[in-house]
TIVEXMI-155816 format. One line per 5 residues: number of its first residue (from 1); their letters; for each residue z, y, x negated of N, C-alpha, C, O. Coordinates in steps of 0.1 Angstrom, whole numbers, always signed. Each point is the difference from the previous one (the first is absolute). Layout:
! TIVEXMI-155816
NUM	a	Z:Y:X:Z:Y:X:Z:Y:X:Z:Y:X; ...
***
This chain:
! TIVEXMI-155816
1	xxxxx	+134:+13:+421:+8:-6:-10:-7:-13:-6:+0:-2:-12; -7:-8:+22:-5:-10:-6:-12:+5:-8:-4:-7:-9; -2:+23:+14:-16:-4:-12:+9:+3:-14:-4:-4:-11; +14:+10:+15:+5:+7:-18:+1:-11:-7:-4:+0:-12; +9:-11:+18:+8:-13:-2:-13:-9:-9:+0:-3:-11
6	xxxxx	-10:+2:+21:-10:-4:-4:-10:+5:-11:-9:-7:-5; +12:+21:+3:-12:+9:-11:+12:-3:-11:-5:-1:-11; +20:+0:+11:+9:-6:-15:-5:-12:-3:-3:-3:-12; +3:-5:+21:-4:-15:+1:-14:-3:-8:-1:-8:-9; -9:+15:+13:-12:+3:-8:+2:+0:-10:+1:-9:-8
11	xxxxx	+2:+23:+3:+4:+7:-14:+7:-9:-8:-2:+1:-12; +9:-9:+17:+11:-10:-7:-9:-11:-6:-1:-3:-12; -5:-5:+24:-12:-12:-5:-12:+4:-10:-6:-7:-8; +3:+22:+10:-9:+3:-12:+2:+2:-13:-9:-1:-8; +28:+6:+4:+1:+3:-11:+5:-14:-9:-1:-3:-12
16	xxxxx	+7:-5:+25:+5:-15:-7:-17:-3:-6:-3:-3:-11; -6:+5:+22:-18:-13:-2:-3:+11:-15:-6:-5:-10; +9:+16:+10:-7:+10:-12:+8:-3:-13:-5:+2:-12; +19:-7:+14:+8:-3:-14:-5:-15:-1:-7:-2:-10; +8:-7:+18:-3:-13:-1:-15:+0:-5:-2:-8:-8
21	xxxxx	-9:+17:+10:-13:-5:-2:+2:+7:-17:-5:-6:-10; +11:+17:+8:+2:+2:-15:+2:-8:-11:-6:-1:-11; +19:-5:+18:+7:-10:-12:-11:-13:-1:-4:-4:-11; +0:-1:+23:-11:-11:+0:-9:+6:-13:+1:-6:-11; -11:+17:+14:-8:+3:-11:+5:+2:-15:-9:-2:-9
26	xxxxx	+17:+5:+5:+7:+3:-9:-1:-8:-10:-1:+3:-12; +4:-21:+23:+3:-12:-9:-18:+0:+1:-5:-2:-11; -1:+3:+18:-16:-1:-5:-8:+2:-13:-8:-7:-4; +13:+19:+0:-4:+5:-14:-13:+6:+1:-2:+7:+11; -6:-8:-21:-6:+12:-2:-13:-4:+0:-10:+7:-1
31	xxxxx	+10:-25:+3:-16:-5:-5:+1:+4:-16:+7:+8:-6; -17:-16:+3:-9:+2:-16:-1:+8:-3:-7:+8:+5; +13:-5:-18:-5:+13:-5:-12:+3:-7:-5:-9:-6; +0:+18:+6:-11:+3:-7:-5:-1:-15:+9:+2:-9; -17:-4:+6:-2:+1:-15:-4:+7:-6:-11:+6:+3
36	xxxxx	+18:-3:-14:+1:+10:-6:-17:+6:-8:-6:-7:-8; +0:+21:+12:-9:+4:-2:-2:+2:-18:+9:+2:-7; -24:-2:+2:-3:-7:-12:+9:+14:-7:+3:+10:+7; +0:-12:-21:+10:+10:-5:-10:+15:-3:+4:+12:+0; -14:-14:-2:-6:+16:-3:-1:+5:+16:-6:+10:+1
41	xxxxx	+10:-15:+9:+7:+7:+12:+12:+3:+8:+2:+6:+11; +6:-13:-23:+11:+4:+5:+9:+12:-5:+1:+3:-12; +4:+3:+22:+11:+10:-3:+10:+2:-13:+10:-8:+0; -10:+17:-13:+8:+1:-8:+12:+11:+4:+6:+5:-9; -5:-3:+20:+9:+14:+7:+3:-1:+9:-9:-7:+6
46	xxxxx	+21:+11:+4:-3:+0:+10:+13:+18:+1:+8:+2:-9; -9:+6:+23:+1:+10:-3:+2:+1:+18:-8:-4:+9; +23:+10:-7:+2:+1:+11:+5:+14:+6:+11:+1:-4; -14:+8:+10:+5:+10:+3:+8:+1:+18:-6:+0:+11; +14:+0:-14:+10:+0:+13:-1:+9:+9:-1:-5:+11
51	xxxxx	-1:+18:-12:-7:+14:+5:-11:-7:+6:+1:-1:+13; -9:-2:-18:-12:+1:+7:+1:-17:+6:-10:-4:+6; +17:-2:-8:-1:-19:+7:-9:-4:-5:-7:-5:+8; +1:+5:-23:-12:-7:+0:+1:-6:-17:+3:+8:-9; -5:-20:+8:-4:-8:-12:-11:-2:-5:-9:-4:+8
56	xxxxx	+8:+7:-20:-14:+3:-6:-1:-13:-10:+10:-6:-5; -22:+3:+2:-1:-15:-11:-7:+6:-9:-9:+8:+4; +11:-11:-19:-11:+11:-8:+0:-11:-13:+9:-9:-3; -22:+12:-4:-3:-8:-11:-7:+12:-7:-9:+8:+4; +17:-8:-14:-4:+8:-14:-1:+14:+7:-8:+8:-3
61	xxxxx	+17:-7:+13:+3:+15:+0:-6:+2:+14:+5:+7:+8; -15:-14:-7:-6:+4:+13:+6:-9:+14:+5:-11:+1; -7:+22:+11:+8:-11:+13:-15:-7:+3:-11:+5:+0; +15:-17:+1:-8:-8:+7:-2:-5:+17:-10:-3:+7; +26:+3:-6:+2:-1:+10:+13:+10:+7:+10:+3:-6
66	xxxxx	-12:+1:+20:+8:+6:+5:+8:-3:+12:-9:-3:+8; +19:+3:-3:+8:-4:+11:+9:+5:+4:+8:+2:-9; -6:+2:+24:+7:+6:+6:+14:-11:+1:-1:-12:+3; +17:+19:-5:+8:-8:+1:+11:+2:+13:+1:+11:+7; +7:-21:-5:+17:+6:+7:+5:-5:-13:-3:-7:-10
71	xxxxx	+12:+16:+15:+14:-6:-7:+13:+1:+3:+2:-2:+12; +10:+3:-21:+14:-4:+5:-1:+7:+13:-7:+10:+3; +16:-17:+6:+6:+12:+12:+0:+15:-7:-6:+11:+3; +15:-14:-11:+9:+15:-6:-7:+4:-12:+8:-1:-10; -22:+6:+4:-12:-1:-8:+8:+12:-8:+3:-4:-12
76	xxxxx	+1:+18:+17:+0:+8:-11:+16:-1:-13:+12:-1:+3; -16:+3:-12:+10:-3:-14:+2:-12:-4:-3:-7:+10; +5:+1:-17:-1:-10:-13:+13:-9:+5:+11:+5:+3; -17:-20:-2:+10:-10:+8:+14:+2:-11:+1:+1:-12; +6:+0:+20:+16:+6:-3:+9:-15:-1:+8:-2:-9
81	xxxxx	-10:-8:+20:+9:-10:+4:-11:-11:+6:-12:+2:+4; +20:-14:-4:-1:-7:+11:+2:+5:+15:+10:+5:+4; -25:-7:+5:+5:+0:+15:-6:+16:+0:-5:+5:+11; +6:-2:-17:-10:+18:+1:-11:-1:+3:-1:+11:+6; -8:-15:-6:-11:+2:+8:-10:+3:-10:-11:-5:+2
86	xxxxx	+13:+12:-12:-6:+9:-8:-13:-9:-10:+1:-11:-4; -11:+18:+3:-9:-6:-11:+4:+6:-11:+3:+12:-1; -2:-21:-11:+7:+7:-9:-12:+6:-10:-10:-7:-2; +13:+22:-6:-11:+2:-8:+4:+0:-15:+11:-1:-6; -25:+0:-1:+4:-2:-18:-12:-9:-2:-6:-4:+10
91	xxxxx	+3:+0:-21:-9:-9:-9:+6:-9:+4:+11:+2:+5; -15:-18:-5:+3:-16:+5:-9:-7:-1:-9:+7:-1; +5:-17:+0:-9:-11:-3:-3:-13:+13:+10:-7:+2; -21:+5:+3:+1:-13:+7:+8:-15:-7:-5:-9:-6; +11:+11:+7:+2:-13:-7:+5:-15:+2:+7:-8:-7
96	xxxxx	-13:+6:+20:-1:-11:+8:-5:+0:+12:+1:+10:+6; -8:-20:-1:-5:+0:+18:+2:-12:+2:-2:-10:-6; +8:+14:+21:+2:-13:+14:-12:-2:+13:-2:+6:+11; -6:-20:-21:-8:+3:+16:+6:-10:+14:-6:+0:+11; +16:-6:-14:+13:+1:+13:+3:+9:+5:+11:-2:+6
101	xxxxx	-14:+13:-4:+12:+13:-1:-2:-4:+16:-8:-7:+6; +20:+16:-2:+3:-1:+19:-12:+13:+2:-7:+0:+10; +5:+11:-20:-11:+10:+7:-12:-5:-14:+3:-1:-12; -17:-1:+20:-12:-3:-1:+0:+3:-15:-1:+12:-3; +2:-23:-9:-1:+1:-11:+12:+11:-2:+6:+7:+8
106	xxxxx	-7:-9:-25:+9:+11:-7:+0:+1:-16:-1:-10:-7; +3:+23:+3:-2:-1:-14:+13:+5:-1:+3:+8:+9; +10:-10:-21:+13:+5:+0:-2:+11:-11:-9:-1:-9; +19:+14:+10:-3:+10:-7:+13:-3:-11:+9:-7:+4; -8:+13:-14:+9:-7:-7:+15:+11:+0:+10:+0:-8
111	xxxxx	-11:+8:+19:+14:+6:+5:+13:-16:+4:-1:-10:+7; +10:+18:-14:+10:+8:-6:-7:+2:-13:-2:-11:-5; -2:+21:-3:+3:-4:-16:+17:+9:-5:+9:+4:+7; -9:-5:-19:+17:+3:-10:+5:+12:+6:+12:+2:+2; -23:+6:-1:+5:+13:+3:+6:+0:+22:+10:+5:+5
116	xxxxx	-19:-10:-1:+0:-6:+17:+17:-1:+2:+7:+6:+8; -4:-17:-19:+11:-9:-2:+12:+7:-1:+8:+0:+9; -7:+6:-20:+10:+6:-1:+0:+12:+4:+10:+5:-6; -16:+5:+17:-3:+7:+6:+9:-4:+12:+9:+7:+3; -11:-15:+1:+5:-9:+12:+12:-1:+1:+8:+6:+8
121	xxxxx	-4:-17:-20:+11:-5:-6:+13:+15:-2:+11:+1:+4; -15:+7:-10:+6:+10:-1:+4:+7:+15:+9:+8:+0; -16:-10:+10:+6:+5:+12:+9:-9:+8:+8:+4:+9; -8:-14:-12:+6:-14:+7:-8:-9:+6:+4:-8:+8; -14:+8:-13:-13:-8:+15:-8:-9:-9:+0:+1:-12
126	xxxxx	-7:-11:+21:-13:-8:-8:-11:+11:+1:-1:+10:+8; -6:-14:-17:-13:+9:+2:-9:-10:+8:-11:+7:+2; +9:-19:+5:-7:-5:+3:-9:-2:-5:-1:+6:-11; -12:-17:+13:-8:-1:-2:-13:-9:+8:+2:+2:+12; -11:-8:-15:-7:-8:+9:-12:+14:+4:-6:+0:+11
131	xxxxx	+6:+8:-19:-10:+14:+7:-15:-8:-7:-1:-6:-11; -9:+9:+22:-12:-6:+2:-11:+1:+5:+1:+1:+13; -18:-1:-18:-7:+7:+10:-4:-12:+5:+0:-11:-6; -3:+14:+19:+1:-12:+10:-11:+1:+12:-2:+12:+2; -4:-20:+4:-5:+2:+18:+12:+0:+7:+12:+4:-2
136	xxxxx	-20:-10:+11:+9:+8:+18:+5:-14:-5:-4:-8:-8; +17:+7:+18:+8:-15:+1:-11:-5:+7:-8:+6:+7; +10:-21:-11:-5:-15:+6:-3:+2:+14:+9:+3:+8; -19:-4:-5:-3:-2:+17:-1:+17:+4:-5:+1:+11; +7:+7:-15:-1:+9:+5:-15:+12:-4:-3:+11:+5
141	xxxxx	-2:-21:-15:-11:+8:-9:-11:+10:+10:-4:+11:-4; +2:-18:+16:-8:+11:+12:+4:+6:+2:-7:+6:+8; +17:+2:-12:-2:+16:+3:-3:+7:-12:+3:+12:+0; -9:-19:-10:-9:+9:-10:+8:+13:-4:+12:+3:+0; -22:+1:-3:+3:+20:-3:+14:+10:+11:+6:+10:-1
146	xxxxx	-7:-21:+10:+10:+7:+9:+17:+2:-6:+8:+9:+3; -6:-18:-10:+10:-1:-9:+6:+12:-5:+12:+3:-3; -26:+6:+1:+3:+12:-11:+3:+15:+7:-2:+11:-5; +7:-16:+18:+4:+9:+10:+19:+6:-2:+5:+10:+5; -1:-18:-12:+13:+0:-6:+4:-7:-13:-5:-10:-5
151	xxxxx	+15:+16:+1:+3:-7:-13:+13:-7:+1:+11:+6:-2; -13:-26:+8:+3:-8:+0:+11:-7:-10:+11:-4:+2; -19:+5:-15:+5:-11:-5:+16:+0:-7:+7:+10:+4; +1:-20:-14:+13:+3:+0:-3:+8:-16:+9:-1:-9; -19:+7:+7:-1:+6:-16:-14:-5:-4:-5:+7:-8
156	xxxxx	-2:-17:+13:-9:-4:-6:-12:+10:+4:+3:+11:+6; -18:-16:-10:-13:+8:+3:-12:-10:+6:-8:-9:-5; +9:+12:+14:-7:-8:+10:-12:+6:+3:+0:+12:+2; -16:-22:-1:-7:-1:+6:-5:-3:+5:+8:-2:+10; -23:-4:-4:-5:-9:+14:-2:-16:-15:-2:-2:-12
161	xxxxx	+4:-5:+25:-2:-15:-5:-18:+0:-12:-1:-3:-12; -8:+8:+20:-11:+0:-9:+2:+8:-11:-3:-4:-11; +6:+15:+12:+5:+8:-15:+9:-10:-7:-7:-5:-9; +19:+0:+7:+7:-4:-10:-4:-14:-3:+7:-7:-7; -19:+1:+14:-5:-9:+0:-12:+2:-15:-2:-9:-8
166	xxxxx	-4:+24:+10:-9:+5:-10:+9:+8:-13:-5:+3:-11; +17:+0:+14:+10:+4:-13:+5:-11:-7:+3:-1:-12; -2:-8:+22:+7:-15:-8:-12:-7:-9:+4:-9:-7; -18:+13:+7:-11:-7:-6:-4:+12:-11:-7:-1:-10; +12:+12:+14:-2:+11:-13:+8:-4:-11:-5:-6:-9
171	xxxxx	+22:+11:+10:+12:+0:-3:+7:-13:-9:+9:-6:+6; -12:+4:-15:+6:-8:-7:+17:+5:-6:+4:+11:+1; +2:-20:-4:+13:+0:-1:-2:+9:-14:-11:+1:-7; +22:+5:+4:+3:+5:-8:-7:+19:+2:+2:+9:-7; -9:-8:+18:-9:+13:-2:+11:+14:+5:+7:+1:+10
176	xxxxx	-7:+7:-20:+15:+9:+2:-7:+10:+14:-12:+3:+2; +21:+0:+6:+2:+9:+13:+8:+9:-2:+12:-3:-4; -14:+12:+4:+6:+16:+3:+4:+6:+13:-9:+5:+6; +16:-4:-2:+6:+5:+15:+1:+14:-2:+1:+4:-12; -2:+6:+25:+4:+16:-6:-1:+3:+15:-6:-5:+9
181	x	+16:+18:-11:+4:+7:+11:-15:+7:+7:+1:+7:+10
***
């Protein structure tokens, strides 16, 4: 009875030290962001396919760049609600970034649009919003590529800290994204 006692006791002090060491990083931020790469290299596209987990960066048609993604917990069909999990699909635009964000930089996708909205609205619910491609949370960036072992996030599209570190210096605001099943 005492080892049980003691392997709870464990389990207990690691999930308090693993929530505590979270929220610590969180308030850390993201460091400096990068600067933005000269414009005849940056991304006029960006192009996500949910099937396959992977985000593609493309200028004048062509990918330039490619990236393996996660996404929402609940990835397949088009974000329905707040709290679903869902990445939502359709045409959308970057149209803001947080280099505060609690996960390693972030560019914001411009979900909900009119149609999102009243889609929502007509079932009873928020459509939410705050959907975003993003790194790993704060402090947690070492586990790299491991990330993409499950599809984590609450709707957003997540990659490794050095990738959205090199999308955030492609990606200027305003560049339209395409989501698709």
């Amino acid at each position: 009875m005492k080892r049980i006692f003691r392997i709870v006791a464990a389990l207990a002090v690691l999930a308090v030290g693993l929530v505590g060491y979270t929220a610590a990083m969180a308030r850390v931020g993201s460091g400096a962001a990068p600067e933005m790469a000269a414009e005849s290299e940056q991304a006029d596209e960006i192009r996500v396919d949910k099937s396959d987990r992977r985000l593609e960066l493309l200028r004048a048609g062509e990918v330039i760049r490619s990236y393996a993604v996660s996404l929402g917990a609940a990835p397949e069909g088009h974000k329905a609600r707040e709290g679903d999990e869902r990445t939502p699909t359709g045409r959308y635009v970057i149209d803001w970034r947080n280099p505060n964000s609690i996960a390693h930089l972030s560019l914001h996708i411009s979900y909900p649009n009119a149609e999102d909205r009243a889609r929502a609205e007509a079932a009873g619910h928020s459509p939410g919003g705050d959907i975003m491609i993003h790194g790993i949370a704060n402090g947690w960036g070492w586990i790299g590529g491991l990330h993409r072992a499950w599809d984590w996030t609450n709707g957003c599209i997540a990659v490794t800290d050095a990738e959205i570190r090199e999308i955030w210096s492609l990606v200027p605001d305003g560049t339209p994204i395409t989501i698709s099943e």
